[in-house]
C-alpha positions as CSV (number, residue, x, y, z in Angstrom):
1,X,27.7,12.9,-30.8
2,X,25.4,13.8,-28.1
3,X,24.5,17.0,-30.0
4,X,24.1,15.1,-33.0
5,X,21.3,12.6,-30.9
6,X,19.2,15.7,-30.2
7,X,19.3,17.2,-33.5
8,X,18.3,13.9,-34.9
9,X,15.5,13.3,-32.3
10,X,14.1,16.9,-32.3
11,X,14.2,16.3,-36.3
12,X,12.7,13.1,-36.4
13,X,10.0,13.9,-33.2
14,X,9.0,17.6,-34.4
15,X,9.6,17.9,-37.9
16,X,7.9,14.5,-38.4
17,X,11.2,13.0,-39.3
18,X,12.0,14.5,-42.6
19,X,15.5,15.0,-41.5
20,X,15.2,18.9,-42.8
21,X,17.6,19.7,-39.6
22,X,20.4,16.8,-39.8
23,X,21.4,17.4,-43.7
24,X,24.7,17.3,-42.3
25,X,24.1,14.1,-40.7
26,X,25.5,10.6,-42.3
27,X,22.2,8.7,-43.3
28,X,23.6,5.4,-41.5
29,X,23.7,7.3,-38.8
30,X,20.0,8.6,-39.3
31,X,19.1,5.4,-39.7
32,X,20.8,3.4,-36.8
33,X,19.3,6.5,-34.7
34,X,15.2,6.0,-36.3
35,X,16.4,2.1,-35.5
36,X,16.9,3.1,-31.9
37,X,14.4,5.4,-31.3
38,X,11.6,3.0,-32.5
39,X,12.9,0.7,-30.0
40,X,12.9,2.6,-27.1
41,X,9.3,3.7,-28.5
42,X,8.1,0.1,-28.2
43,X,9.6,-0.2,-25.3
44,X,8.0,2.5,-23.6
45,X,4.5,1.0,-25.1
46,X,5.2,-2.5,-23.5
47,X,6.7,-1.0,-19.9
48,X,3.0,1.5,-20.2
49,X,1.1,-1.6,-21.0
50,X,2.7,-3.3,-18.1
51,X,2.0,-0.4,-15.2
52,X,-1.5,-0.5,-16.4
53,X,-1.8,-4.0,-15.8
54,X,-0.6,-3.6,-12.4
55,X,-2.1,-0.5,-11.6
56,X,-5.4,-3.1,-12.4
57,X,-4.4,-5.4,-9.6
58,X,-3.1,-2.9,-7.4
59,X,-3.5,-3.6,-3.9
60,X,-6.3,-1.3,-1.6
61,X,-5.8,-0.4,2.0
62,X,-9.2,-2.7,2.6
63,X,-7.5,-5.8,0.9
64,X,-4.7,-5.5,2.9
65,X,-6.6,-5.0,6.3
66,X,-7.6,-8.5,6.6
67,X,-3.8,-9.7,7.0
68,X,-3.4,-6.9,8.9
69,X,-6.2,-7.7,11.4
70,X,-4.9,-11.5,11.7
71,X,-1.0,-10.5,12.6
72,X,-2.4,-8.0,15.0
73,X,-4.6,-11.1,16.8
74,X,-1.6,-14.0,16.4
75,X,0.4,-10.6,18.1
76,X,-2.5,-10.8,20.8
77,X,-2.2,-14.3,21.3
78,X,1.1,-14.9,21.0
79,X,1.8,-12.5,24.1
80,X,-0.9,-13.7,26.4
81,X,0.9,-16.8,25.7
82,X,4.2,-14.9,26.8
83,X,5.7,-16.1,23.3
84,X,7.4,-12.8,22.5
85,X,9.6,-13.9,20.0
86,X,6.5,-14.3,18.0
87,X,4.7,-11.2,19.8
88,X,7.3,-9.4,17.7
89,X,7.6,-11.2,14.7
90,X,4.0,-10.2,14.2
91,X,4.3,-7.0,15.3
92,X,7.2,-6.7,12.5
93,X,4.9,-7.8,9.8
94,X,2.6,-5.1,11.3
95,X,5.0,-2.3,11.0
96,X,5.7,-4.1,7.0
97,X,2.0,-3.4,6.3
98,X,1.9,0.2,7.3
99,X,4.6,1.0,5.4
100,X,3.3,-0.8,2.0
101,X,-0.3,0.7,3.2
102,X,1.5,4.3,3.0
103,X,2.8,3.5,-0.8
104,X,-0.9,2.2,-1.8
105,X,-2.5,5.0,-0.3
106,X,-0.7,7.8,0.7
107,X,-3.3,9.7,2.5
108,X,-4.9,6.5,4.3
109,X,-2.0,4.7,4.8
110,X,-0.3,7.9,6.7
111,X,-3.0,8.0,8.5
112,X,-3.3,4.6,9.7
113,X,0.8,5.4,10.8
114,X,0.0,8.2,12.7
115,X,-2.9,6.3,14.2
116,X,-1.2,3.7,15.3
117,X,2.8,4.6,15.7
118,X,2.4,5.3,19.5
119,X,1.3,1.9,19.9
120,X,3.0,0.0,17.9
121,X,6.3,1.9,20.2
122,X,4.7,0.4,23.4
123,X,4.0,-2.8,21.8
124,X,7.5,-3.1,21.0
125,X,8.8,-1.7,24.4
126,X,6.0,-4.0,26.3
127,X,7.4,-7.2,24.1
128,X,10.8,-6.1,24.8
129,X,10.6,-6.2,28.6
130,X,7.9,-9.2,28.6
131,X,5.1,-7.1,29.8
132,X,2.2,-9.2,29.8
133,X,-0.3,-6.9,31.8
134,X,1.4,-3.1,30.2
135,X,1.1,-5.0,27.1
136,X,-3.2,-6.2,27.4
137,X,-3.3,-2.7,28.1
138,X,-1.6,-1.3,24.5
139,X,-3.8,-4.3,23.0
140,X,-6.6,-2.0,23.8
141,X,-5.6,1.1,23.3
142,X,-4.3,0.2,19.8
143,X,-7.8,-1.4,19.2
144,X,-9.6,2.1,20.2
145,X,-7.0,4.0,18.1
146,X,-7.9,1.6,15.0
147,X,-11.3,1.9,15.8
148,X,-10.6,5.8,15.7
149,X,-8.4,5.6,12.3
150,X,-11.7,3.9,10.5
151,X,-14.2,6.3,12.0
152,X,-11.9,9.5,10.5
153,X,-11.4,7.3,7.4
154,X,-15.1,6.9,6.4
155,X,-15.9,3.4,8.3
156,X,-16.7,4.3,11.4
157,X,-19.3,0.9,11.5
158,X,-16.1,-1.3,11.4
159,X,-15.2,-1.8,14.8
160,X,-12.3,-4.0,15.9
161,X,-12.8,-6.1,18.6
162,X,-9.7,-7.6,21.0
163,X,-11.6,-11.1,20.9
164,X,-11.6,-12.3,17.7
165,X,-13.6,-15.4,19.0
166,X,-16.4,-12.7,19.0
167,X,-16.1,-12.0,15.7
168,X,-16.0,-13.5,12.5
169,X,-12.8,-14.5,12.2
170,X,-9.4,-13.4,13.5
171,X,-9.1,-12.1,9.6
172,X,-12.0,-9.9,9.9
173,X,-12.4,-9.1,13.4
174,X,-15.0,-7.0,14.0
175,X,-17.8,-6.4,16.2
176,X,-21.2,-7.5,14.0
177,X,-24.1,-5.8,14.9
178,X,-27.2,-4.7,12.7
179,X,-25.9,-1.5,11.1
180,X,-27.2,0.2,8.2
181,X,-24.9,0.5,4.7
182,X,-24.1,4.1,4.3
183,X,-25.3,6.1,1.3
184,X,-28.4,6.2,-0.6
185,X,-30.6,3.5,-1.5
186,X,-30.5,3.5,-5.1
187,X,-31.7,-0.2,-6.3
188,X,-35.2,-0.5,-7.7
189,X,-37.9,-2.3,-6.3
């Protein structure tokens, strides 16, 4: 039978479906077999459709920063506050972005993991052991290494500050300062 399923499919898919190479082939059998194939065609066209629409809506590194950058600060406070059960809750969801950053962007969100697994190990060992001052002190150094991550990524003007109350917001925490946009200027006048 399985024999019979290729012979029918190379038939019907490179000899345009004339049937020249299943003449010994029951025509029920042909025809349950076109029946099939012509569903698993349509099928194929709706799943395609489908990954196109969410390849649309996909997800970037940059729209997923601003969640990341507000679990990193409720982290922040959360252990200046010696609340480590929600020190690591955050630092869990954290650990859950890199890992969705790494299937959005490969490349970037790899890098962001290299960038940052160190700390996010003495996060976790500092939350662990109730660490307030070790753990201020990975609070900065995981702010320098993000700073570093967006300088080797292309932003190097978006610079995260530990005080978000210096910022914008805790979602977009960065240190605002008069910068100038990066590329040409290419609007008219």
């Amino acid at each position: 039978m399985q024999m019979k399923l290729w012979i029918i499919l190379f038939s019907l898919v490179v000899l345009g479906g004339t049937g020249a190479a299943v003449a010994d082939t029951d025509s029920k059998e042909v025809q349950a077999m076109t029946k099939q194939i012509t569903v698993l065609t349509d099928e194929v066209a709706r799943l395609l459709k489908a990954v196109r629409s969410l390849q649309a809506i996909q997800p970037t590194i940059a729209s997923l920063m601003p969640e990341f950058s507000e679990r990193f600060h409720v982290m922040h406070y959360a252990g200046e506050a010696e609340d480590w059960a929600v020190a690591s809750h955050e630092l869990f969801g954290l650990k859950r972005l890199i890992e969705i950053m790494k299937q959005v962007d490969p490349e970037k969100g790899s890098m962001a993991y290299g960038f940052l697994l160190n700390n996010f190990n003495d996060l976790d060992a500092d939350i662990e052991h109730k660490n307030l001052e070790s753990f201020q002190n990975s609070l900065i150094e995981t702010t320098k290494n993000c700073n570093t991550c967006h300088a080797a990524s292309g932003s190097p003007w978006m610079k995260v500050v530990l005080d978000a109350r210096d910022s914008l917001s805790m979602r977009h925490s960065h240190d605002l300062n008069k910068s100038v946009k990066p590329g040409e200027h290419t609007h008219m006048h």
